[in-house]
N, C-alpha and C positions, 0 to 999 in steps of 0.2 A: 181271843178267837177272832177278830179283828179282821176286816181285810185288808186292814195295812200291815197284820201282823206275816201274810202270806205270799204280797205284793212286793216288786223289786221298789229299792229304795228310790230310786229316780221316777216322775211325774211320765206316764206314756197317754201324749196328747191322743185322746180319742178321733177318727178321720170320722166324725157322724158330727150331725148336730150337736151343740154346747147342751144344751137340755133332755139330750135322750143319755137316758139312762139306766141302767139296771140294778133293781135295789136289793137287798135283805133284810123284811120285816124283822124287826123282833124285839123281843124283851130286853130292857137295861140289864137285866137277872139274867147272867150266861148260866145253864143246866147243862150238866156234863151225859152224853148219852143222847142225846137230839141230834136230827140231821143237821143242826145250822154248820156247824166244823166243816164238815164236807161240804155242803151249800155256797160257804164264804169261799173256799177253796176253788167250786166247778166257778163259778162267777170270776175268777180271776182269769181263770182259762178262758172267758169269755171274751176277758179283755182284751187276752194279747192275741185271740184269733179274728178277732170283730173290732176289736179295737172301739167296743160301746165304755162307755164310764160306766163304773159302776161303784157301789159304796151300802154302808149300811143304813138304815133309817129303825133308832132306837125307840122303843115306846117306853114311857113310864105309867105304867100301870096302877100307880097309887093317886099320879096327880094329871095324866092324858087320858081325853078322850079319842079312842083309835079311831070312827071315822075322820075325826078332824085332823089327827095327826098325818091319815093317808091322803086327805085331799091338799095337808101341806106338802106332801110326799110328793104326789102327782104333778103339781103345780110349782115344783122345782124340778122337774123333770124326769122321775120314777114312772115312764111309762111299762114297765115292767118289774111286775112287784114278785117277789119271790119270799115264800114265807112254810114253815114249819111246825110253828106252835099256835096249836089247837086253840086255844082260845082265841083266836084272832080268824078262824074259818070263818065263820058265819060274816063278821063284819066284813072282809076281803070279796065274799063271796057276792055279798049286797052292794057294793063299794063295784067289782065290776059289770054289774046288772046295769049300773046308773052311768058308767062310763066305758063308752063300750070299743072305744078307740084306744084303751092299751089292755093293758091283758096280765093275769097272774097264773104265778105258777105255786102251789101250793103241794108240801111234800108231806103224808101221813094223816091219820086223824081218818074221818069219813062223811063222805059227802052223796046223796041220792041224786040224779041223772036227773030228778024234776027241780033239786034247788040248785044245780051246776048252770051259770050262765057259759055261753057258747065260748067267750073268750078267758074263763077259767080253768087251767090245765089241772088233773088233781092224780098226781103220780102216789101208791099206797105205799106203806114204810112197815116194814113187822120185823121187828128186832126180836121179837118172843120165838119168831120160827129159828131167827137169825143164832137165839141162843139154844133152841134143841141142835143142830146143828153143832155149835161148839162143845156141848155137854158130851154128846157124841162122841166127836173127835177126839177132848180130852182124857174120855173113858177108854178107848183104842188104845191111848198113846203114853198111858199111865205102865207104869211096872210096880204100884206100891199099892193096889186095889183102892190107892185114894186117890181124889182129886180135891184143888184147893180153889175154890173160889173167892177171890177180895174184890171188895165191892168201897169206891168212896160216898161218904154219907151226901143223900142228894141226890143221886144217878138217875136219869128218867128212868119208869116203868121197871123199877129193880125188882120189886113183888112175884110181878110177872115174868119177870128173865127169869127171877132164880128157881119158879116152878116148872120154866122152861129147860131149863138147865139140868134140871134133875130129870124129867122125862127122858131129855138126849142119854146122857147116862146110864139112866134105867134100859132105854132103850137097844142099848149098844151090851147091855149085861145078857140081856132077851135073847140075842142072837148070838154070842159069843158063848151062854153057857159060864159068864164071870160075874162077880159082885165085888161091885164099887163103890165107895164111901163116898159122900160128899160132902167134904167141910166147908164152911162160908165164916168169913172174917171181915168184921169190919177195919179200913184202914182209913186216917183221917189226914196221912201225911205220907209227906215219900219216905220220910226217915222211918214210920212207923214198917211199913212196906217192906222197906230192905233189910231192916230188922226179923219180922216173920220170916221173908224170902229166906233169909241163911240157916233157919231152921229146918228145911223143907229137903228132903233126902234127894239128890240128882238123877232119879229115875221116874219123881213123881210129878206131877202138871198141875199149875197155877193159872188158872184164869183169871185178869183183872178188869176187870170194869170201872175205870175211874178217868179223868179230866187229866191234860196236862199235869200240874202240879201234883199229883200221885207220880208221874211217872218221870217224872228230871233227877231223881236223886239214884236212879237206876244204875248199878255201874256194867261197865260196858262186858269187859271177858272176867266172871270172878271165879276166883279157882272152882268152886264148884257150887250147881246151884239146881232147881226146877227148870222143866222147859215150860216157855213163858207162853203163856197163848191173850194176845190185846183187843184190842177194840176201839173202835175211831183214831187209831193210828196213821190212817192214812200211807197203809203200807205198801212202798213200793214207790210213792208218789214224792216223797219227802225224805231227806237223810236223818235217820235215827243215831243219835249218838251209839244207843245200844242193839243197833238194827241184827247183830247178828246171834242178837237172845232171843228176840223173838221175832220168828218167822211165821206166825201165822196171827189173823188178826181178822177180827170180826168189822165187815166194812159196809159202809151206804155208796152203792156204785151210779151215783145220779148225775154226773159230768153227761151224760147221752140227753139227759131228759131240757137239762139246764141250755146246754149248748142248742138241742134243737128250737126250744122256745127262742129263743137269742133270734135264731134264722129265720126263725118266721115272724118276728117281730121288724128286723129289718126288711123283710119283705111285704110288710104292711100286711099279715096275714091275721089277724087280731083275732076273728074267730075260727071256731074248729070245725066243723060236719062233717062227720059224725062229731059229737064230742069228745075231748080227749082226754080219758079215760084210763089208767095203768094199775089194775087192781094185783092180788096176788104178788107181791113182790118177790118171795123166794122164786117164782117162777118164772119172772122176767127179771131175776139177777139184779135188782135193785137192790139187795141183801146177798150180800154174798161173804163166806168164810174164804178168805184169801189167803192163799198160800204161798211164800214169795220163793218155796225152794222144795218144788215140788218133788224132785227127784230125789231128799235127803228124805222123806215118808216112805214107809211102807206100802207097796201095791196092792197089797189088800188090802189094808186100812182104806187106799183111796178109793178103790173101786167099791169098799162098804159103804163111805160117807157118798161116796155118787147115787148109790142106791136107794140111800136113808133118803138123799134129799127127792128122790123119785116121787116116793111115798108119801114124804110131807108134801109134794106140790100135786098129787093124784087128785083128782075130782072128789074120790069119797072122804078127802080133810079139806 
């Protein structure tokens, strides 16, 4: 998950100072289902528009103390700390209170407006809406009253997707007047994966929830199969071997939030007033189900899922 794994292979000299630069906190322990995948990704785009350096700054958790490891961060020149996992809020948060000349941007988790310092941006993350949503769609787009959800073992907040998952479904039975199955399978491998997958009848929908290495051993056109439906694929963004199985794919849309902090960072604009603040994600598109071939869907199906998502970003949810 790397940013060198996203980055062109040749060095692109940054035109900023040698020590500014933009970091992504995180844990040595990559978790499949976190924003950092996309995180590492909008940061490269930061690169080649801003031309700031950027890179990762790992914590080890067993044997680092994170404020020390951030103030070695800072002082190699991470004046823009970008960070996702929740345990590291509070220290990030305390960490910018004491230095107030750079500035973090923090994706998910939850912070109150009395413990946000001015130059802490804290953008919300809800993958749980993210997956009523997909439950939804894949209950729409099913023809076999089932739906298959694979989960690899580890996924952030699976508990909670997969009660998510089922409400979407449930919910799409409600209005349609249909009843939908939901099977869940654990898979620990891509070989396990494509092994299930060819059992799976070509009219019915597979949702996968899993990391890289679940999804490499995918083949590309197989005579016949489920429609796939993904998740931090970064679809659209990136060439999938088997991009044309699945077209729809459950996504963190934060390149706007990443990029803005970027620019105001170069504009020496360190803190915010108001505070900056992006709560509700489903509703500001921070979460979004993406569809990369919207015209090959159903018009009603899409004008339902537009509806669904009405409802879930209404005031009274």
């Amino acid at each position: 998950m790397g940013l060198s794994a996203c980055a062109p292979a040749e060095e692109i000299k940054p035109d900023v100072k040698a020590k500014t630069s933009a970091c992504l906190i995180r844990s040595s322990t990559i978790v499949p289902g976190t924003p950092e995948k996309q995180l590492a990704a909008d940061l490269v785009e930061a690169r080649i528009v801003y031309g700031l350096g950027v890179r990762e700054v790992k914590i080890d958790d067993g044997k680092e103390q994170v404020p020390s490891r951030l103030l070695e961060a800072l002082q190699s020149g991470c004046v823009l700390m970008i960070a996702a996992n929740t345990n590291y809020m509070d220290d990030l948060a305390k960490f910018a209170s004491e230095h107030t000349k750079m500035m973090v941007l923090f994706v998910g988790g939850s912070i109150s407006a009395n413990e946000q310092p001015a130059n802490f941006r804290w953008v919300a993350d809800d993958p749980v809406n993210g997956a009523r949503l997909a439950g939804f769609f894949a209950a729409g787009k099913s023809k076999t009253a089932k739906v298959h959800l694979f989960r690899q073992p580890g996924y952030a907040e699976f508990t909670q997707l997969r009660s998510a998952f089922i409400n979407g479904v449930n919910d799409f039975d409600v209005i349609s007047g249909t009843t939908t199955d939901a099977v869940f399978i654990t898979t620990e491998s891509s070989e396990n994966l494509a092994t299930n997958l060819a059992k799976l009848d070509s009219n019915g929908v597979a949702v996968i929830f899993g990391g890289k290495s679940i999804w490499k051993g995918l083949e590309e056109d197989p005579a016949d199969g489920p429609y796939l439906i993904g998740a931090d694929l970064q679809l659209g963004d990136t060439n999938l071997a088997f991009g044309s199985r699945v077209q729809v794919s459950l996504e963190r849309n934060t390149s706007k939030f990443v990029l803005n902090a970027v620019a105001a960072l170069m504009n020496r604009e360190f803190a915010a007033d108001p505070l900056y603040r992006k709560p509700l994600a489903v509703r500001f598109n921070t979460i979004v189900l993406r569809i990369s071939q919207p015209d090959s869907i159903d018009g009603t199906l899409l004008t339902a899922l537009e509806t669904y998502r009405q409802t879930l970003i209404s005031p009274s949810n």
